[in-house]
MDTraj code that builds the backbone (N, CA, C; nanometers):
import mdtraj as md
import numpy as np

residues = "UNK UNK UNK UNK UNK UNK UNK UNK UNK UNK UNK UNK UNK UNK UNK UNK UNK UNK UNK UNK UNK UNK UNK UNK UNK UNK UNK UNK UNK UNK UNK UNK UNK UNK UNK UNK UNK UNK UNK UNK UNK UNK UNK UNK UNK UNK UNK UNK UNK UNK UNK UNK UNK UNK UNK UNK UNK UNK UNK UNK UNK UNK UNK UNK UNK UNK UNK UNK UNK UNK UNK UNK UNK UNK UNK UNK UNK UNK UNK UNK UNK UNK UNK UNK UNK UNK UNK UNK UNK UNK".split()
xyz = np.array([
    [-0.5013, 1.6686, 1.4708],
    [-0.3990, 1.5679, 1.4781],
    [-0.2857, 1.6077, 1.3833],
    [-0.1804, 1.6201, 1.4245],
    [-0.0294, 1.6368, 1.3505],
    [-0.0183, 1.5126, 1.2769],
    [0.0227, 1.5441, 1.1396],
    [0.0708, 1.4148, 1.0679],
    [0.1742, 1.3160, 1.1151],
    [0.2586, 1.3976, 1.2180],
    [0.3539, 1.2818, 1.2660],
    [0.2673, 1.1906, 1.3797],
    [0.1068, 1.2221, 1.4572],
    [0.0895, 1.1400, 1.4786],
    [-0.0097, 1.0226, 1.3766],
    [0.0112, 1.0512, 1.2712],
    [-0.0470, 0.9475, 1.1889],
    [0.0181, 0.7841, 1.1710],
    [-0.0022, 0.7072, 1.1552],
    [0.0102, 0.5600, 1.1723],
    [0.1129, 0.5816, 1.0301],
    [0.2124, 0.4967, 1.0288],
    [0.2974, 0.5026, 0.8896],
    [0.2294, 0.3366, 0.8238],
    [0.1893, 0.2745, 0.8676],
    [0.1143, 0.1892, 0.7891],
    [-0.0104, 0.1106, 0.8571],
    [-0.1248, 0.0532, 0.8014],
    [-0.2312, -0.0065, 0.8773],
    [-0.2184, -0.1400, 0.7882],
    [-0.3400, -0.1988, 0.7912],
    [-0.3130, -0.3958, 0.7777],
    [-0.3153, -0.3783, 0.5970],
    [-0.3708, -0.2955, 0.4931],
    [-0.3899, -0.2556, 0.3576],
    [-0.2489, -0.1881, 0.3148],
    [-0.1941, -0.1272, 0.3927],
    [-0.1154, -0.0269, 0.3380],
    [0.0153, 0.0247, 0.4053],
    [0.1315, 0.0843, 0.3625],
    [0.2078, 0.1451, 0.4135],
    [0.2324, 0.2608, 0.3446],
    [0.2225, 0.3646, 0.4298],
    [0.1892, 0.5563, 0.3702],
    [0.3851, 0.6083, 0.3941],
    [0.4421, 0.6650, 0.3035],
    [0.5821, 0.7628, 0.2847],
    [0.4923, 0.8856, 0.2578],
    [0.5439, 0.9736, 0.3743],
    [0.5126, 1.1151, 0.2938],
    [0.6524, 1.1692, 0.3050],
    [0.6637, 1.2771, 0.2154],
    [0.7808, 1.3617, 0.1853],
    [0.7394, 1.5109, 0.1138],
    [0.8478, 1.5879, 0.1470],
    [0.8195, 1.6898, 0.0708],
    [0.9498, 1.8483, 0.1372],
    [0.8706, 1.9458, 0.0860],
    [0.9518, 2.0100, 0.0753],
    [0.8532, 2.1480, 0.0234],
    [0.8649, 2.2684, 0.0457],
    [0.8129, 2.4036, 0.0409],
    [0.7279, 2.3763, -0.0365],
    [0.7862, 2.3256, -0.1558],
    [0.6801, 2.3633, -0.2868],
    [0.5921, 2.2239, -0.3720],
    [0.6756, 2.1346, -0.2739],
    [0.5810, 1.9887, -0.3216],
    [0.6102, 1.8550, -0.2220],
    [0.4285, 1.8258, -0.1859],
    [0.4257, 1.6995, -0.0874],
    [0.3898, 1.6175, -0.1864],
    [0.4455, 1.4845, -0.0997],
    [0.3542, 1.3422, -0.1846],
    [0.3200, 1.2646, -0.0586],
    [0.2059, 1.2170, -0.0827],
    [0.1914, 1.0993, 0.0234],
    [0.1674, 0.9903, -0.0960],
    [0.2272, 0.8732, -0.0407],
    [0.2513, 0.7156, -0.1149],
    [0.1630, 0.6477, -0.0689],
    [0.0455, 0.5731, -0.0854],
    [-0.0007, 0.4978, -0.0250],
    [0.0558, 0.3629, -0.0660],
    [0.1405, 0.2390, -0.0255],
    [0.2000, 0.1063, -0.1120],
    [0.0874, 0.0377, -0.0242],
    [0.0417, -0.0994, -0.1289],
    [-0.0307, -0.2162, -0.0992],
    [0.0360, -0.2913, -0.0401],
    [-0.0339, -0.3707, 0.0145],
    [0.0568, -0.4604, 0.1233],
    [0.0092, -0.5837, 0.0591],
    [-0.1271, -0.5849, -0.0439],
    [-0.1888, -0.7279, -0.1150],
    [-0.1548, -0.6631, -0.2287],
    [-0.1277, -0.7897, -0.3339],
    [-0.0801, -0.7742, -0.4606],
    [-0.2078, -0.7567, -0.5417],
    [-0.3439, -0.7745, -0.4615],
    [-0.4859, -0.7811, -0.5205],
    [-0.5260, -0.6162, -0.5514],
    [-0.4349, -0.5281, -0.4279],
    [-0.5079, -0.3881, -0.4159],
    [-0.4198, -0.2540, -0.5345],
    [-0.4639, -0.2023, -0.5326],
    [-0.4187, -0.0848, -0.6068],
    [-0.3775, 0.0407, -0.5338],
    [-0.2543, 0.0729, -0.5867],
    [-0.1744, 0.1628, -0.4999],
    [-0.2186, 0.3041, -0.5282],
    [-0.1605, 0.4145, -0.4551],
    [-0.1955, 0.5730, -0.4807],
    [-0.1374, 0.6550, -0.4332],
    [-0.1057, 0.7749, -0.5197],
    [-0.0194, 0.8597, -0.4410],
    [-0.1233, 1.0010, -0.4676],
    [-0.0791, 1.0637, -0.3718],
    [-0.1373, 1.2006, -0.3895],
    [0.0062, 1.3243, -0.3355],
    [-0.0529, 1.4158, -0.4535],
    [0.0725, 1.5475, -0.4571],
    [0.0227, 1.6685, -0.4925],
    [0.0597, 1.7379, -0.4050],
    [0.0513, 1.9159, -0.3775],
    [0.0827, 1.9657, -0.4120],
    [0.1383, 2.0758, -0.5199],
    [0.2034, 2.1624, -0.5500],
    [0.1846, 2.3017, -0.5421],
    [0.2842, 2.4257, -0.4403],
    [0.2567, 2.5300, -0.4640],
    [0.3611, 2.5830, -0.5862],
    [0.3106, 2.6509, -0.6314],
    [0.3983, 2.7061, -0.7978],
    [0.3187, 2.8634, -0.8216],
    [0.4029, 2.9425, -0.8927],
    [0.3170, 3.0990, -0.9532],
    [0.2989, 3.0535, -1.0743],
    [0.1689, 3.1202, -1.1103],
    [0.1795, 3.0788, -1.2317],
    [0.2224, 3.2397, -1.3236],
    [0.1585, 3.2419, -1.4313],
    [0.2403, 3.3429, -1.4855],
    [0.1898, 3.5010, -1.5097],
    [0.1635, 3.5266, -1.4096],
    [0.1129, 3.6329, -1.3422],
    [0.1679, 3.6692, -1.1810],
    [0.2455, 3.5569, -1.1533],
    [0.3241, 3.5449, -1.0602],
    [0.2359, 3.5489, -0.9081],
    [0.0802, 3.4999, -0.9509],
    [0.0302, 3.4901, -0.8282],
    [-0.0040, 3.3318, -0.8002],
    [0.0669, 3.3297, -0.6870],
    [0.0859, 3.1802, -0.5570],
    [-0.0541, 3.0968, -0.5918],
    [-0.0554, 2.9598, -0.6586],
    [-0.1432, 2.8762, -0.6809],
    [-0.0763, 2.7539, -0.5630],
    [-0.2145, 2.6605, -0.5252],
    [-0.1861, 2.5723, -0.4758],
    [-0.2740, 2.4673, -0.5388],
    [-0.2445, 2.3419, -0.5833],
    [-0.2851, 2.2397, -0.6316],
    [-0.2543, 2.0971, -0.6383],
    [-0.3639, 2.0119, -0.6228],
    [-0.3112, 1.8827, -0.6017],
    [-0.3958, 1.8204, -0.6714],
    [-0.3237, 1.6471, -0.6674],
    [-0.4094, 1.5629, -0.7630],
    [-0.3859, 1.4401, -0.6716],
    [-0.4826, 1.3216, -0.6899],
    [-0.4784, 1.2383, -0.6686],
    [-0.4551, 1.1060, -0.7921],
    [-0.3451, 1.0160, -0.7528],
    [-0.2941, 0.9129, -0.8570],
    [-0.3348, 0.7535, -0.7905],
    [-0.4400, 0.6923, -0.8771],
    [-0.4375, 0.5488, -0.8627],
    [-0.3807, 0.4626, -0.9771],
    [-0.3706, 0.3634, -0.9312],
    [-0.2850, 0.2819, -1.0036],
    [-0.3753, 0.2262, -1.1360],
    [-0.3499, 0.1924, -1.2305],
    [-0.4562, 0.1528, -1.3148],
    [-0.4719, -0.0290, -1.2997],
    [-0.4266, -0.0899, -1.2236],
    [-0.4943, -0.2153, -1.2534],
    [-0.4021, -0.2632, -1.0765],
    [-0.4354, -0.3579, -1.0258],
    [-0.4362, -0.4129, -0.8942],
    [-0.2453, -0.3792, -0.9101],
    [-0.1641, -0.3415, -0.7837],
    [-0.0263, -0.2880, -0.7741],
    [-0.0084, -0.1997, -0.7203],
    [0.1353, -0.1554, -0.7478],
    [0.1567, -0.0700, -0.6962],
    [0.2190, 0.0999, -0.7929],
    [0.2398, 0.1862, -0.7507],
    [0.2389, 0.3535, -0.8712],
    [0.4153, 0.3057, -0.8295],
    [0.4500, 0.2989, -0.8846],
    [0.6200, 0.2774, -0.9161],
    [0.7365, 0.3939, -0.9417],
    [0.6122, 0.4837, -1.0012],
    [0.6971, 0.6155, -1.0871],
    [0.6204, 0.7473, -0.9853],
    [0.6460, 0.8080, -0.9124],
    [0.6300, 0.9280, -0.8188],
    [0.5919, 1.0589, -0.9499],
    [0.4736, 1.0802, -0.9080],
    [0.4550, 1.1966, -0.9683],
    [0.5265, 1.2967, -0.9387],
    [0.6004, 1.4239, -1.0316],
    [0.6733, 1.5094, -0.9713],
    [0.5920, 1.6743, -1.0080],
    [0.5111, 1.6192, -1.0167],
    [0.4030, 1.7355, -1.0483],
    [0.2696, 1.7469, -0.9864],
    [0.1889, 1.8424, -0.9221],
    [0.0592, 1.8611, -0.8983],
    [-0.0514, 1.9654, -0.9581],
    [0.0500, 2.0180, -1.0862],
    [-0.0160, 2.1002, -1.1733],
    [-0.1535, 2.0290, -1.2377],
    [-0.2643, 2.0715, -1.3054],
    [-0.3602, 2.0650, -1.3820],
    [-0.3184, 2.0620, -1.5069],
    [-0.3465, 1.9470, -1.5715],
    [-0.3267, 1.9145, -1.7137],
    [-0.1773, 1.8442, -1.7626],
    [-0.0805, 1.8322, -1.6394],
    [0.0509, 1.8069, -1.6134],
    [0.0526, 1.6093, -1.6792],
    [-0.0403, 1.5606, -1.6649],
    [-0.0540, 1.3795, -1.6516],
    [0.0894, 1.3771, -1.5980],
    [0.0172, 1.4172, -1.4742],
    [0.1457, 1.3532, -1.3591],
    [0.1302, 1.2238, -1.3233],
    [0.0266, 1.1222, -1.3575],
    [0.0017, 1.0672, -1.3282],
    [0.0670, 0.9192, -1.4313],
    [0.1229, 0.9643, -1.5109],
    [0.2009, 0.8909, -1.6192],
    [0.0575, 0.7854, -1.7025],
    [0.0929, 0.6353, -1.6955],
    [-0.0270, 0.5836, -1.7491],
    [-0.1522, 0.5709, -1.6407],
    [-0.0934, 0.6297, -1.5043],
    [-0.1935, 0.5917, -1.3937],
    [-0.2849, 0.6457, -1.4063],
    [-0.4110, 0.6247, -1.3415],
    [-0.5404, 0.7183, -1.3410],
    [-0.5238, 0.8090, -1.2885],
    [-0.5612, 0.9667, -1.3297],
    [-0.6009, 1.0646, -1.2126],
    [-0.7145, 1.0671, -1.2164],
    [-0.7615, 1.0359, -1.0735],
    [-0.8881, 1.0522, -1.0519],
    [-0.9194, 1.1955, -1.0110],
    [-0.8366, 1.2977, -0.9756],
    [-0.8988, 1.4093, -0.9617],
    [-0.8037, 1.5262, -0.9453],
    [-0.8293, 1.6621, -0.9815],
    [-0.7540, 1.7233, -0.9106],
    [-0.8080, 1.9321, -0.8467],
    [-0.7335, 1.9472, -0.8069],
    [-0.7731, 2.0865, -0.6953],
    [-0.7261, 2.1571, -0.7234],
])
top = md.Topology()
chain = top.add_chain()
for i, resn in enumerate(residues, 1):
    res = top.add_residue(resn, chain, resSeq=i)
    for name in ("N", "CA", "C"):
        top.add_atom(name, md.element.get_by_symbol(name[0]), res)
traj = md.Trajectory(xyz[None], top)
């Protein structure tokens, strides 16, 4: 399935993705003020050896809302995630 046929929102949520060569985000926004929002972001970058890494993280919100501030990073160790949780990353 192509992401453009993906649903841009279901009855929980409405999903923005964006991006560009070297960095995606998908947004997940709450549609209940009860749920907690999330974004997840990709980044390809060299590191300094100049060989092609790809990495991503996933960002939840830390308490019921929504992530307000867009991570602009998917590096490891980056807290792209500002005060949000990262729950993980690749």
């Amino acid at each position: 399935m192509c992401i453009r046929d993906r649903p841009s929102s279901t009855a929980n949520y409405t999903y923005y993705i964006s991006g560009n060569t070297t960095l995606g985000t998908v947004n997940a926004t709450a549609s209940d003020t009860m749920l907690k929002g999330y974004v997840g972001v990709v980044e390809r970058y060299a590191d300094g050896n100049q060989k092609q890494i790809i990495s991503g993280i996933i960002c939840e919100s830390a308490s019921a809302g929504n992530i307000t501030s867009l991570p602009t990073s998917g590096r490891p160790g980056t807290n792209a995630c500002g005060s949000n949780v990262e729950l993980g990353q690749n």
